[in-house]
C-alpha positions as CSV (number, residue, x, y, z in Angstrom):
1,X,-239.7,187.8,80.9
2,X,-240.6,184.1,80.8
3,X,-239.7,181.0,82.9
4,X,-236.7,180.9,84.7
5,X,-233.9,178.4,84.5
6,X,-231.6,177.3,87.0
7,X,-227.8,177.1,87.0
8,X,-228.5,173.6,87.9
9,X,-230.7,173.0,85.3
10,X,-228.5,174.6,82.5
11,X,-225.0,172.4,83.9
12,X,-227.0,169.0,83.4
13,X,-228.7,170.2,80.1
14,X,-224.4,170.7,79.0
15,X,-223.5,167.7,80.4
16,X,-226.5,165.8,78.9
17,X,-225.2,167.8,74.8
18,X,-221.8,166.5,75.9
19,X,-223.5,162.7,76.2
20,X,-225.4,163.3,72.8
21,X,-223.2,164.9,70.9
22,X,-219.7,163.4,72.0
23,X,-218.1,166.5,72.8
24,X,-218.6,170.2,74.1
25,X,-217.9,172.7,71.1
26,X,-218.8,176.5,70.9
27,X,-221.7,175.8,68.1
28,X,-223.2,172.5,70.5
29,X,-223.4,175.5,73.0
30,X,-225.0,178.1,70.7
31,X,-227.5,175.4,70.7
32,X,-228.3,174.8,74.0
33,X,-228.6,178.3,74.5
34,X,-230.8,179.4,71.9
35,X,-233.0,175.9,73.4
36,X,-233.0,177.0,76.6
37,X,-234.2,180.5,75.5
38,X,-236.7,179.6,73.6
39,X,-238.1,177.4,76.4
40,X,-237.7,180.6,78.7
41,X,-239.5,183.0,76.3
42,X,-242.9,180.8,75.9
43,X,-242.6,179.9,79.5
44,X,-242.9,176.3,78.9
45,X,-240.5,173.0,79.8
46,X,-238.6,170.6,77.4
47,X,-241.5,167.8,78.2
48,X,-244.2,169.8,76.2
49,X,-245.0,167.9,73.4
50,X,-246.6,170.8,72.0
51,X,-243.2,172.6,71.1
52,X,-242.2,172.7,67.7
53,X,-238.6,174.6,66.8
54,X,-237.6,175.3,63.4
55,X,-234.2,175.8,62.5
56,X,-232.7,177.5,59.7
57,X,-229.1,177.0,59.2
58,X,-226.3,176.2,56.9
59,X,-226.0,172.3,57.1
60,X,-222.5,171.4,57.3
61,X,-219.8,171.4,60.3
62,X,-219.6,173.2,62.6
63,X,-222.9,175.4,62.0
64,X,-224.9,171.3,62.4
65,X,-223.5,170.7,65.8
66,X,-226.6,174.0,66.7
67,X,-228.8,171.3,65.9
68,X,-228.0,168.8,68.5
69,X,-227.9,171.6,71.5
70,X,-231.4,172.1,69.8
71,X,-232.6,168.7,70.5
72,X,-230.6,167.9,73.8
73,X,-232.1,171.4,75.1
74,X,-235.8,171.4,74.0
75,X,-236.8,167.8,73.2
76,X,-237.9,168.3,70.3
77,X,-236.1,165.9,67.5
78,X,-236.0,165.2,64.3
79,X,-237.1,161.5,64.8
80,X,-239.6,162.8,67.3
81,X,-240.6,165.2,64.1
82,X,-240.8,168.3,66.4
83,X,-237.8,169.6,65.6
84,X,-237.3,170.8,61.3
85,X,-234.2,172.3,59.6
86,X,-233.9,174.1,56.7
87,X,-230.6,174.2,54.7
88,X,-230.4,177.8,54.9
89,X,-227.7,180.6,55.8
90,X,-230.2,182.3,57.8
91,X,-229.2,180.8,61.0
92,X,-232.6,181.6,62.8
93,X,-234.4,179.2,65.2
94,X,-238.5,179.3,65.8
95,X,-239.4,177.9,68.6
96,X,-244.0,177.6,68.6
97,X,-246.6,176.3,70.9
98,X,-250.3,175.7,69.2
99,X,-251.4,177.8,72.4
100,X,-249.8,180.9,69.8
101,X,-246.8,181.3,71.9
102,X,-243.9,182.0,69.5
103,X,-240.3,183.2,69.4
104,X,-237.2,183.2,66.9
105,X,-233.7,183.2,67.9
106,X,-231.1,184.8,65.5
107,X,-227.5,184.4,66.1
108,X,-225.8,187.1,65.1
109,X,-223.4,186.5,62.3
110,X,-220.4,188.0,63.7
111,X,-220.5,185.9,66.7
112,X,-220.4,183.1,64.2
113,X,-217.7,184.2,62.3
114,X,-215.7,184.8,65.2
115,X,-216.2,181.9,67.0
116,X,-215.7,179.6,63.3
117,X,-212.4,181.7,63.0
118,X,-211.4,180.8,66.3
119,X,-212.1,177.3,65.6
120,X,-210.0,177.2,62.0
121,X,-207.1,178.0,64.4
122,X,-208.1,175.1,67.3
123,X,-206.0,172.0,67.1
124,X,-207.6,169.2,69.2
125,X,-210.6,168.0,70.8
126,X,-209.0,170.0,74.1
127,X,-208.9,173.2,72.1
128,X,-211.9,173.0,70.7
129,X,-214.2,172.3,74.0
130,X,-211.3,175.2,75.5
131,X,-213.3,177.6,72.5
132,X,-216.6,176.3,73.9
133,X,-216.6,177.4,78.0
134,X,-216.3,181.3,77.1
135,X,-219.6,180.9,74.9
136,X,-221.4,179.6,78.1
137,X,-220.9,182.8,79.9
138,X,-221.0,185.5,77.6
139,X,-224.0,187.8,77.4
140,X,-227.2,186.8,75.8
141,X,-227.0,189.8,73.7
142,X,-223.3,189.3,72.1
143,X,-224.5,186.3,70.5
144,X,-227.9,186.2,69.9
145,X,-231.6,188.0,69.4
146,X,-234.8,187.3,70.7
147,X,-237.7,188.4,68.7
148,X,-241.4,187.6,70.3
149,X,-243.9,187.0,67.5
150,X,-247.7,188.1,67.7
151,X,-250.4,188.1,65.9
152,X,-248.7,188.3,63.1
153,X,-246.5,190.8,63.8
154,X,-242.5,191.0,65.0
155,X,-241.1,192.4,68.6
156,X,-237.6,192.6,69.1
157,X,-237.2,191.6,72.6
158,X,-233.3,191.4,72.8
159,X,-230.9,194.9,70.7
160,X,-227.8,193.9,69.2
């Protein structure tokens, strides 16, 4: 379901994150992914102004960097003040249109263990964007789940 996004597309939204954020790192990624799926769920493009996203994570490094994959991805900011975080260990992002389109994006929590393991163990910038590439490819479903909200109610789009 929803729009779809081009290799081309996703290469220059990672190279813009690198630009932003100052490096490529496994959680920047996480956010540019769970951005660009959100965008792809409510069919819409990073130039809506009516996209709001939500995010609800732990506030502290690494689990921070999601937030500027958020920004870099969607457009939406939190200087622009379409993009809120809550410092919560819920790790969920809610990406809404006022049309009623509306999706969360959970990342599963062993994909962040595993991935801030992996990390404890990285020595170096080189390391670290070395941890980052593998979470570029891997399946939609090892590291995250989509949930389509309507009326009120929850639909699991994506099974762990």
């Amino acid at each position: 379901m929803g729009l779809r996004i081009s290799a081309r597309d996703i290469s220059a939204t990672l190279g813009a994150a690198r630009g932003f954020h100052g490096h490529v790192g496994p959680f920047l990624i996480l956010g540019v992914r769970a951005g660009v799926i959100g965008l792809r769920e409510l069919e819409t493009v990073k130039e809506n102004k009516d996209l709001r996203v939500k995010a609800s994570l732990l506030y502290s490094l690494p689990y921070s960097c999601i937030l500027d994959g958020l920004q870099v991805a969607t457009g939406c900011t939190i200087g622009n003040k379409r993009l809120t975080f809550e410092n919560l260990p819920s790790f969920t992002i809610s990406f809404a249109t006022s049309k009623g389109g509306a999706v969360t994006v959970s990342i599963l929590r062993n994909a962040l263990e595993d991935l801030k393991s992996e990390l404890a163990r990285s020595a170096g910038s080189q390391e670290v964007e070395r941890l980052a590439f593998p979470v570029t490819s891997k399946a939609e479903s090892e590291l995250l789940v989509v949930h389509r909200r309507q009326a009120g109610r929850d639909m699991e789009l994506e099974q762990q």
